[in-house]
Backbone as JSON Lines, residues from 0, in Angstrom:
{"i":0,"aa":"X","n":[51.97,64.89,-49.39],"ca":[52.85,65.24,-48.31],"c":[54.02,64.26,-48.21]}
{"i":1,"aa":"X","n":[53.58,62.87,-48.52],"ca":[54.74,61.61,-48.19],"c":[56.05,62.21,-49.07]}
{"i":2,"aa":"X","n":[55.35,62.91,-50.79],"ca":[56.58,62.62,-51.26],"c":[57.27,64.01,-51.14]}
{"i":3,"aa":"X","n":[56.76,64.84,-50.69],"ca":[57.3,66.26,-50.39],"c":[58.4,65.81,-49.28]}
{"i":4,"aa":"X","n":[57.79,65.0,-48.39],"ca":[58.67,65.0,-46.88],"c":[60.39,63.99,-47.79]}
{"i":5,"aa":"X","n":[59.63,63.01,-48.6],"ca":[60.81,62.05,-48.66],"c":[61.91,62.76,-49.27]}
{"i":6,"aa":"X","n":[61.33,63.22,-50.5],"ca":[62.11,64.54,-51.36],"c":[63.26,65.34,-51.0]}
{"i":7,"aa":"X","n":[62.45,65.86,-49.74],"ca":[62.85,66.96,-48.7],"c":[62.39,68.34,-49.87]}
{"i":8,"aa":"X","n":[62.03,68.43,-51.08],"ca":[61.82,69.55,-51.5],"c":[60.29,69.56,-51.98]}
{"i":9,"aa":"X","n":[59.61,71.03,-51.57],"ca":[58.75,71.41,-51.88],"c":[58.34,72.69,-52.99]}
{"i":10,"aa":"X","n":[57.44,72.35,-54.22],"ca":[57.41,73.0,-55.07],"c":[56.59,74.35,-54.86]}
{"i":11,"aa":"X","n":[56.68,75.6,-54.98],"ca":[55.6,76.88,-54.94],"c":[55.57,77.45,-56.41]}
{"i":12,"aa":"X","n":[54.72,77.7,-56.54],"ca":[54.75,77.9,-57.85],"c":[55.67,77.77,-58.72]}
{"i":13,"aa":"X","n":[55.7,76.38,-58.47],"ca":[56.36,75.77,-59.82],"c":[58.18,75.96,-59.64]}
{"i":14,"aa":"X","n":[58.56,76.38,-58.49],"ca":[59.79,76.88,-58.29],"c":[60.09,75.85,-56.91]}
{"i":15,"aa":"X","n":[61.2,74.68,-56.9],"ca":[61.04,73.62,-56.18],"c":[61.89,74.81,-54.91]}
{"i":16,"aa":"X","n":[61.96,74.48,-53.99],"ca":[62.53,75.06,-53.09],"c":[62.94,73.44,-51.5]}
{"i":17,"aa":"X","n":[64.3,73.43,-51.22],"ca":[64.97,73.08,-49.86],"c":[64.2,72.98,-49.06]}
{"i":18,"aa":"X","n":[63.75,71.76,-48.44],"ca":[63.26,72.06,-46.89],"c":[64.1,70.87,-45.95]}
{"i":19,"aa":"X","n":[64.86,70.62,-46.93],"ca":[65.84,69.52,-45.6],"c":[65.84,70.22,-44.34]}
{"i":20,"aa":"X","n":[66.55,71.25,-44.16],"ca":[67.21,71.41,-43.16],"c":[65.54,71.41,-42.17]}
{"i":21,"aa":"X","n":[64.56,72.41,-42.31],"ca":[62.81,72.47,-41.66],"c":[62.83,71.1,-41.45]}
{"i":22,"aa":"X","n":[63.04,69.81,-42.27],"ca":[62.44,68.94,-41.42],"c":[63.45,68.24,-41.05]}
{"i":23,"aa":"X","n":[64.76,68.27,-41.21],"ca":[65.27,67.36,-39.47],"c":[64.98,68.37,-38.33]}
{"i":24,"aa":"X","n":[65.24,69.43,-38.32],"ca":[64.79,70.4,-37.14],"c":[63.32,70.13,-36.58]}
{"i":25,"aa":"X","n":[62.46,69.88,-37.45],"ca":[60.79,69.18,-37.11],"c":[60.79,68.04,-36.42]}
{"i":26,"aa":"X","n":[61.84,66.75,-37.16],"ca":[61.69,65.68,-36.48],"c":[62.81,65.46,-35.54]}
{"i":27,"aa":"X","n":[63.78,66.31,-35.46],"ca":[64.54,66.06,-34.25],"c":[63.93,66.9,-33.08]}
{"i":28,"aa":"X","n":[63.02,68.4,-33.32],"ca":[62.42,68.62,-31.85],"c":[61.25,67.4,-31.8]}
{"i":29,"aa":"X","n":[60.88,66.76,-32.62],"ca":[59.6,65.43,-32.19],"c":[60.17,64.78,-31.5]}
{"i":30,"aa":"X","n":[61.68,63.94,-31.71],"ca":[62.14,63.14,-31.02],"c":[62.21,63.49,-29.97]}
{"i":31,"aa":"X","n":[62.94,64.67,-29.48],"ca":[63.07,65.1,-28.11],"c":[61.82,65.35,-27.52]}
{"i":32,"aa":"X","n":[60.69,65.77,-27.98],"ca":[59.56,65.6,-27.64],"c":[59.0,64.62,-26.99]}
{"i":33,"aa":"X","n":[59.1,63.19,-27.98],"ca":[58.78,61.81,-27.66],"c":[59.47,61.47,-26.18]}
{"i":34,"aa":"X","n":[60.99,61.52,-26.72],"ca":[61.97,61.28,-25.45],"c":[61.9,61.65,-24.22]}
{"i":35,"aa":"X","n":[61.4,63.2,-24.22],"ca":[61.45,63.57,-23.11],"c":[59.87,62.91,-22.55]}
{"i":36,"aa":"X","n":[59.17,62.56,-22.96],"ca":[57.86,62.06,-22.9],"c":[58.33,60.48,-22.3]}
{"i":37,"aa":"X","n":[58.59,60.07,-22.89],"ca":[59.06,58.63,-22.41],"c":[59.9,58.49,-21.35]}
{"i":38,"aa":"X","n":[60.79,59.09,-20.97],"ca":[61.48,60.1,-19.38],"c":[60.61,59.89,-18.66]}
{"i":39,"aa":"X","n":[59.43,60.65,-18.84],"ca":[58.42,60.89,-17.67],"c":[58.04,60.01,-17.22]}
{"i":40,"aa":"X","n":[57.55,59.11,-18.26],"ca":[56.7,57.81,-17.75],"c":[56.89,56.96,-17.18]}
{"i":41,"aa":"X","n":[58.5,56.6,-18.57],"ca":[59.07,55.17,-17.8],"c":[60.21,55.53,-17.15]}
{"i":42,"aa":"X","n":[60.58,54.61,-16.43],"ca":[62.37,54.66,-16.04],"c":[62.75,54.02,-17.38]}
{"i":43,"aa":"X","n":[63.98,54.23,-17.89],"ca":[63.69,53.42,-19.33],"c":[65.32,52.66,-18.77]}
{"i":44,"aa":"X","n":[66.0,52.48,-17.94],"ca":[66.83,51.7,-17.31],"c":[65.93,50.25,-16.9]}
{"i":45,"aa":"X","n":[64.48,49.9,-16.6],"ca":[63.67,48.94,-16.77],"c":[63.47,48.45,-18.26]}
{"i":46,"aa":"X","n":[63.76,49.07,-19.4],"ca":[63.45,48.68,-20.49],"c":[64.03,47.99,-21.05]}
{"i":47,"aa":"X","n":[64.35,46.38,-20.87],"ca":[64.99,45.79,-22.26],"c":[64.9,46.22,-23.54]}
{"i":48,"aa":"X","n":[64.05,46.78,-24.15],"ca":[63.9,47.24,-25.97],"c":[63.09,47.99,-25.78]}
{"i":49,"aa":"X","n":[62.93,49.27,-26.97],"ca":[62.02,50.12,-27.35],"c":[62.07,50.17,-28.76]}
{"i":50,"aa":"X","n":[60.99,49.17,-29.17],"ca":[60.75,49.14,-30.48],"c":[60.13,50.25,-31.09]}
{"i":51,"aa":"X","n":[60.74,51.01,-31.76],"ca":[60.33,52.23,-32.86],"c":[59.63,51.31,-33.96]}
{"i":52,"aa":"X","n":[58.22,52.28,-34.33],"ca":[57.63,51.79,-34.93],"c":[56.66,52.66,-36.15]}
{"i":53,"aa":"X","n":[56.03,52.16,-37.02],"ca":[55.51,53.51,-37.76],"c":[56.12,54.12,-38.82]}
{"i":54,"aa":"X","n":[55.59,54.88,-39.75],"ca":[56.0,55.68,-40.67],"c":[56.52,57.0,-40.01]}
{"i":55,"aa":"X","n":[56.51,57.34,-38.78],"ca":[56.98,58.47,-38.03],"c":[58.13,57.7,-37.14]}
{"i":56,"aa":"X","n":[57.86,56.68,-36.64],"ca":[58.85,56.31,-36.2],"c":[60.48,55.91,-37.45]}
{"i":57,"aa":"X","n":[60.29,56.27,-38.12],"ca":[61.25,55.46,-39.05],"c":[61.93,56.64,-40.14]}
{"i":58,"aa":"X","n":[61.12,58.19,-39.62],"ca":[61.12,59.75,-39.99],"c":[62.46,59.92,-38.69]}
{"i":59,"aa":"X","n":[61.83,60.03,-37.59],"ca":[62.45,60.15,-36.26],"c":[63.35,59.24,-36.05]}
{"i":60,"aa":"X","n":[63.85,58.46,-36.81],"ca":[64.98,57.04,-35.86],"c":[66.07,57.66,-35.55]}
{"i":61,"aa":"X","n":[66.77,58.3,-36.37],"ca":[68.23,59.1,-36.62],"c":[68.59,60.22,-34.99]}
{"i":62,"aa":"X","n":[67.18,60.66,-34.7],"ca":[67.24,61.59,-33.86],"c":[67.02,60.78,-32.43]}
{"i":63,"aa":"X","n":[66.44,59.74,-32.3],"ca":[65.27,59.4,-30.97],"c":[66.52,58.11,-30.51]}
{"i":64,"aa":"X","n":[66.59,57.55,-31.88],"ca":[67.59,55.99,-31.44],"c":[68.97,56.38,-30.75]}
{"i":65,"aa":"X","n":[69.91,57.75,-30.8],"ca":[70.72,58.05,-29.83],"c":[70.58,57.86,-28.11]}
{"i":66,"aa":"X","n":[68.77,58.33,-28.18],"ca":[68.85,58.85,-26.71],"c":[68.48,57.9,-25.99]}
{"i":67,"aa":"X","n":[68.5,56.28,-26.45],"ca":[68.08,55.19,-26.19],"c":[68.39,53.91,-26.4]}
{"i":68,"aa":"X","n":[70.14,53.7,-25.6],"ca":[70.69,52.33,-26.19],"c":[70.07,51.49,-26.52]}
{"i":69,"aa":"X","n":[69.01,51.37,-25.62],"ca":[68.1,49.61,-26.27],"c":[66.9,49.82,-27.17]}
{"i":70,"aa":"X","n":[66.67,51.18,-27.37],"ca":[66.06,51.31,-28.34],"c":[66.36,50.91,-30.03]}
{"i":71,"aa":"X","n":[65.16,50.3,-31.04],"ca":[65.15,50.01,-32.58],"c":[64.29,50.38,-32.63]}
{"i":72,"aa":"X","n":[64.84,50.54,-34.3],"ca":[63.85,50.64,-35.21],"c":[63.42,48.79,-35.7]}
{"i":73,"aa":"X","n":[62.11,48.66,-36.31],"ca":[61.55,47.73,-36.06],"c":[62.25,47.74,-38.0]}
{"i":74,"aa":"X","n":[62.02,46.86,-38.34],"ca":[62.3,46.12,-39.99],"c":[60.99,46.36,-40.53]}
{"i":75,"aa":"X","n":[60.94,46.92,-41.73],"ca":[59.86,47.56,-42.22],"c":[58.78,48.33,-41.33]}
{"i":76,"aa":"X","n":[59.36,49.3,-40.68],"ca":[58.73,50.1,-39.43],"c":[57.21,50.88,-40.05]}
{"i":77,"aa":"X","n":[57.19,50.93,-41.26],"ca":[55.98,51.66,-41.97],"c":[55.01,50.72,-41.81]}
{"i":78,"aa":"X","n":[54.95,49.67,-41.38],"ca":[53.94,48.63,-42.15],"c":[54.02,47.59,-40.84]}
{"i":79,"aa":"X","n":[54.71,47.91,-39.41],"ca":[54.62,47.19,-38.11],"c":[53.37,47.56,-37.26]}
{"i":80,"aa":"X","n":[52.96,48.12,-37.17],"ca":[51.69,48.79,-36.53],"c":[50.77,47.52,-37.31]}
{"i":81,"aa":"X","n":[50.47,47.57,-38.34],"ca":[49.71,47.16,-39.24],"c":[49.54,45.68,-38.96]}
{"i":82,"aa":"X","n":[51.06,45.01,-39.13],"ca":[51.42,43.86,-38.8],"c":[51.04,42.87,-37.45]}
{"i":83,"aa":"X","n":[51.27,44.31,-36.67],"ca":[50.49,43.97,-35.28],"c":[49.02,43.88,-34.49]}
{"i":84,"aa":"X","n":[48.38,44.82,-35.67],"ca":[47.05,44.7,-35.55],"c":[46.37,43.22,-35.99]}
{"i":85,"aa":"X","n":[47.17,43.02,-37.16],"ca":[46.41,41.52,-38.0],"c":[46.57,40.78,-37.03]}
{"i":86,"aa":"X","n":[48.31,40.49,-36.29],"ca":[48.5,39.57,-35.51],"c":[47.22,39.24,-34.46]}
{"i":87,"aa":"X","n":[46.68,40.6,-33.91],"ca":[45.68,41.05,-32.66],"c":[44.26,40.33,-33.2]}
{"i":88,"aa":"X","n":[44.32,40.67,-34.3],"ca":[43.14,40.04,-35.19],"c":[42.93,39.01,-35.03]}
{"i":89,"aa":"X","n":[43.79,38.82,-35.73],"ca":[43.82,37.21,-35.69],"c":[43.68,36.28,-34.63]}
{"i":90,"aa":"X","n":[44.42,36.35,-33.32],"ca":[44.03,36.11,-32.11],"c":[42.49,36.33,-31.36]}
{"i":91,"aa":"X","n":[42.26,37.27,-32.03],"ca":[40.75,37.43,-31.55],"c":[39.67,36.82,-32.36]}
{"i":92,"aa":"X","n":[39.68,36.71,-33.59],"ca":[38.8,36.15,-34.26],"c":[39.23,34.5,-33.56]}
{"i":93,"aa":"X","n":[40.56,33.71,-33.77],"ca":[40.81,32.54,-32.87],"c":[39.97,32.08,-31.18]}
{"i":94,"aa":"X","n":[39.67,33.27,-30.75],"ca":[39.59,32.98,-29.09],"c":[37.95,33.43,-29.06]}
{"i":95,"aa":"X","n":[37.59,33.89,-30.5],"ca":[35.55,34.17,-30.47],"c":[36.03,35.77,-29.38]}
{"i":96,"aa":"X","n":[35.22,36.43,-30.19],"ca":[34.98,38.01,-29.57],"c":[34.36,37.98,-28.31]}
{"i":97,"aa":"X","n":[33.52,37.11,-28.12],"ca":[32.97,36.82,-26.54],"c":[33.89,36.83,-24.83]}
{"i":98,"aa":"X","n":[34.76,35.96,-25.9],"ca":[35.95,35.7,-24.89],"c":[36.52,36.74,-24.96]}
{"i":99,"aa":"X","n":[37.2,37.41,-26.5],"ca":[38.23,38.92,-25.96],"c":[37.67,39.74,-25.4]}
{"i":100,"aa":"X","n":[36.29,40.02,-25.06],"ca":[36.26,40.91,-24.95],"c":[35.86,40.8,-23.5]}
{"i":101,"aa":"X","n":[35.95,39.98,-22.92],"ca":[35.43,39.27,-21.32],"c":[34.09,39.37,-20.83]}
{"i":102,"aa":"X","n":[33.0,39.51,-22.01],"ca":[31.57,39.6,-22.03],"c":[31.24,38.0,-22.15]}
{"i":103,"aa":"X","n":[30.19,37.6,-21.3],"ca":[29.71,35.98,-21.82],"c":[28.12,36.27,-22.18]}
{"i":104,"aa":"X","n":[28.15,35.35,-23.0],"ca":[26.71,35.25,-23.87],"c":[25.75,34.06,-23.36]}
């Protein structure tokens, strides 16, 4: 699927066929999706930054990063999620699972 989407073309029997145009139309109704989702929740006039993040986030930037001056995309956005988990990790293995998890033994 990754390299169909990056491509933008998909093969059917053996006959490659266009799908640019299907997927900005896919990921620009996602963005507005997201957006209007993030509307709801936050006031986003409280938001110093909205870090875009993800291999979807970084599909969607083109469409989502308009509707959100202080919104980015994060620097290697495929592989930030990831980055942030180790960070989480790591902090927790540091502080003993006892403690993260506010259980005492």
């Amino acid at each position: 699927m990754d390299k169909i989407i990056d491509s933008g073309v998909v093969r059917i029997n053996g006959i490659p066929h266009d799908i640019t145009d299907l997927k900005r139309e896919a990921f620009s109704a996602l963005a507005e999706k997201i957006a209007t989702e993030t509307n709801n929740i936050w006031d986003k006039r409280e938001l110093d930054v909205i870090m875009l993040t993800g291999g979807g986030g970084k599909a969607i930037a083109e469409f989502f990063l308009p509707k959100f001056p202080q919104a980015v995309l994060v620097n290697e956005a495929q592989m930030a999620n990831v980055r942030g988990y180790l960070k989480l990790a790591n902090a927790l293995f540091r502080m003993g699972f006892s403690n993260a998890s506010g259980s005492e033994e």
